[in-house]
C-alpha positions as CSV (number, residue, x, y, z in Angstrom):
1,X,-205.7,16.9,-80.4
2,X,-206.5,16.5,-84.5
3,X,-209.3,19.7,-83.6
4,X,-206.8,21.7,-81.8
5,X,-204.4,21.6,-84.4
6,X,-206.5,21.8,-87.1
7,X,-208.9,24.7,-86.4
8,X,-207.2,26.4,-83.2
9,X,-203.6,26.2,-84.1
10,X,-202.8,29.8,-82.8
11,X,-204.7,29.2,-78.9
12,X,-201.7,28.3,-76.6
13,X,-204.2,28.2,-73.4
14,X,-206.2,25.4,-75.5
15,X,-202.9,23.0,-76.6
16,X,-201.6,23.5,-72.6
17,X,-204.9,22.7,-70.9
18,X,-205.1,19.3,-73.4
19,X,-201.5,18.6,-72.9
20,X,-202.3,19.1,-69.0
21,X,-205.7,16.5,-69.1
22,X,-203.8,14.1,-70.8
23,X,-201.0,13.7,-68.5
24,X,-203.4,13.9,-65.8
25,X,-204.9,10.8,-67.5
26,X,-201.5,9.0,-68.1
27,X,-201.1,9.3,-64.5
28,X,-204.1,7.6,-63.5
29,X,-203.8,4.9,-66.0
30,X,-200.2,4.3,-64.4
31,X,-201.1,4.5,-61.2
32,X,-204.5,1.9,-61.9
33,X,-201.7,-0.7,-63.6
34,X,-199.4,-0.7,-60.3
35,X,-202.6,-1.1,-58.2
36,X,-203.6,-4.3,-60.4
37,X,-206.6,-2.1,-61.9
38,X,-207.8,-1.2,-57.8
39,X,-209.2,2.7,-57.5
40,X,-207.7,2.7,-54.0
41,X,-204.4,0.8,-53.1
42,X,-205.1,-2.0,-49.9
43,X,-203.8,-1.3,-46.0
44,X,-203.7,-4.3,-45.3
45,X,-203.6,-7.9,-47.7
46,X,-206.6,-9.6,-47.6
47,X,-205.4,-12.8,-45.5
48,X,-204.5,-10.7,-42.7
49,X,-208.1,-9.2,-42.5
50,X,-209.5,-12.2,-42.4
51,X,-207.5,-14.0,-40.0
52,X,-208.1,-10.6,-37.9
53,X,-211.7,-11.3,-38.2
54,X,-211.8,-14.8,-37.1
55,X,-209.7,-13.9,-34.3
56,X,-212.0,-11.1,-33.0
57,X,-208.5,-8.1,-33.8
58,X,-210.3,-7.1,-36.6
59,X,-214.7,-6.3,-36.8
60,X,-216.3,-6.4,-40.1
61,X,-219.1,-3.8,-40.5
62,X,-221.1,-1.6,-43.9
63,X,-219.8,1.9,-44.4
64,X,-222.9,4.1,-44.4
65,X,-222.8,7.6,-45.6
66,X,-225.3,10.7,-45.8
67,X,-225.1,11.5,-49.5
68,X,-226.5,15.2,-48.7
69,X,-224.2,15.5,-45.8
70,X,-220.8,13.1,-46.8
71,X,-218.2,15.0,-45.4
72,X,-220.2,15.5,-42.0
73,X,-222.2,12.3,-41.7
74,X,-221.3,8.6,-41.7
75,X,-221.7,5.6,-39.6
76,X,-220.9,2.2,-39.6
77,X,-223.2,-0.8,-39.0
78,X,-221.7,-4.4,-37.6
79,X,-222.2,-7.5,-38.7
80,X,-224.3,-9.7,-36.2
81,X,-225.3,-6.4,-34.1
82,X,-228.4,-5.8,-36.0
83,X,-231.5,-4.4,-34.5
84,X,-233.4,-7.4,-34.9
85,X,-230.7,-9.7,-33.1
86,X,-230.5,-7.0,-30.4
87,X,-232.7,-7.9,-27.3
């Protein structure tokens, strides 16, 4: 901001597109707060995933994703159906 005003007083496209990145980041910060510092909010609380679990609703697996090909790629492995405990 202090380098804007101080040397580009005069470059309107400059103050909007700072004024515009820092809202941007208000936002976020505000949203990270009401999300108790999560990235992503939760679907479901976490005592309902777990009794889902334990009573066989609910499977618990790894996310896997093709980091060349992420929009195009993914599987999921589950727990306990390994390839070694196959058989």
């Amino acid at each position: 901001q202090n380098y804007l005003d101080n040397f580009w007083p005069d470059l309107k496209a400059a103050h909007e597109l700072f004024d515009s990145i820092l809202q941007a980041r208000r936002e976020r910060e505000s949203e990270s707060q009401e999300n108790h510092g999560k990235e992503y909010p939760e679907h479901l609380p976490v005592e309902i995933l777990e009794a889902g679990i334990k009573s066989g609703r609910y499977i618990q697996g790894t996310l896997n994703v093709n980091k060349h090909r992420a929009q195009l790629e993914a599987f999921v492995r589950l727990q306990g159906f390994g390839s070694k405990e196959a058989g």
